[in-house]
C-alpha positions as CSV (number, residue, x, y, z in Angstrom):
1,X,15.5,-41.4,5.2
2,X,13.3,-38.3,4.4
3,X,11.3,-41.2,2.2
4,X,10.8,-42.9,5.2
5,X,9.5,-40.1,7.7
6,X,6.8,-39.1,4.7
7,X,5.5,-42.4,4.1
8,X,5.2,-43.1,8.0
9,X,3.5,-39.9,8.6
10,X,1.2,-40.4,6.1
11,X,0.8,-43.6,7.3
12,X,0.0,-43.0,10.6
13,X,-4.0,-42.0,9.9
14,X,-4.4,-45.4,8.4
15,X,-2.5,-47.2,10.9
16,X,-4.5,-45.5,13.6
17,X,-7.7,-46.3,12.3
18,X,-7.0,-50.1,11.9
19,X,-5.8,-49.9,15.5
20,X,-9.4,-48.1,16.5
21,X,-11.4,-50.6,14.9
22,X,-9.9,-53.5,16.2
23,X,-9.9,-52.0,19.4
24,X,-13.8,-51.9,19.1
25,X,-14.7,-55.6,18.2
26,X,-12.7,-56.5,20.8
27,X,-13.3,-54.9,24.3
28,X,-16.8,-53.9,25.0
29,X,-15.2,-50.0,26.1
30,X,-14.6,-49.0,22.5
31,X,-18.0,-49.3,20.4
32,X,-17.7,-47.7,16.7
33,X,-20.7,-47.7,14.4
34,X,-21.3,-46.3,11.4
35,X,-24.2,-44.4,13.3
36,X,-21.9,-42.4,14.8
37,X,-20.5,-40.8,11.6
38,X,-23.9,-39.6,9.4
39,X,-23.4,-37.4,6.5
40,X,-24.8,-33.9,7.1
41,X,-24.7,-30.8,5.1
42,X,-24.8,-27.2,6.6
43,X,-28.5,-25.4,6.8
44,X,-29.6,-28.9,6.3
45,X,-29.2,-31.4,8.5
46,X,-28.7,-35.1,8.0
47,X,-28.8,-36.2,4.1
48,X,-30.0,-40.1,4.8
49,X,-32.9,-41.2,7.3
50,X,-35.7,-39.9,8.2
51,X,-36.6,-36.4,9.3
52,X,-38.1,-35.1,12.5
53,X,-39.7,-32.7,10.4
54,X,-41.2,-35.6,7.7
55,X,-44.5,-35.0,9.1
56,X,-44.9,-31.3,8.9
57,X,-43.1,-30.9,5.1
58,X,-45.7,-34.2,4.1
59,X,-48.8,-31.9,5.8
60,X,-47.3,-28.8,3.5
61,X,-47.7,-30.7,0.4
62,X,-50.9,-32.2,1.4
63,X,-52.2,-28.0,1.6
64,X,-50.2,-27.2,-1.5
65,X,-51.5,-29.8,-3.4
66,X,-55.2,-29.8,-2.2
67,X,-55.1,-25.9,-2.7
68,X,-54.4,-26.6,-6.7
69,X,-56.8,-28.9,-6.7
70,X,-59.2,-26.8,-6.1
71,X,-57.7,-23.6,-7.6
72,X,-55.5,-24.6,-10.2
73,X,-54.1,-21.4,-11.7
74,X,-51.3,-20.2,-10.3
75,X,-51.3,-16.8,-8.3
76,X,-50.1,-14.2,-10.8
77,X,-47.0,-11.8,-9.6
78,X,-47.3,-8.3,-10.0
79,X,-50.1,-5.3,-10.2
80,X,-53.1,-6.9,-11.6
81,X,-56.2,-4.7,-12.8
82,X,-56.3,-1.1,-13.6
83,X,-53.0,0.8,-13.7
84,X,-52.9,4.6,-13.4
């Protein structure tokens, strides 16, 4: 019996999901779409699609790029030139 009452509960997610789904491709009330469930990560955002900040990073580069271009060392850390 306990056998029973474990593999039911842990059933149940599945069950309820099947029940969902065919819910949605049936009435017109219930619409599921993979849209709805997008893979995010904190401090990120969304990990697939595009960006609304696409633009502004690609401009970044653009600078970053252009800059070494013209300059191509890269700025040195620390004290530079005489030291007393």
């Amino acid at each position: 019996m306990t056998v029973l009452i474990t593999l039911s509960i842990l059933m149940a997610p599945f069950a309820v999901a099947v029940a969902l789904g065919w819910a949605a491709h049936r009435s017109t009330g219930v619409r599921i779409n993979l849209d709805q469930f997008r893979v995010s990560a904190p401090m990120r955002g969304r990990l697939s699609g595009g960006s609304p900040d696409a633009p502004r990073m690609q401009h970044e580069l653009d600078a970053i790029r252009t800059r070494f271009e013209q300059q191509p060392a890269w700025p040195a850390s620390g004290a530079l030139g005489e030291r007393r």
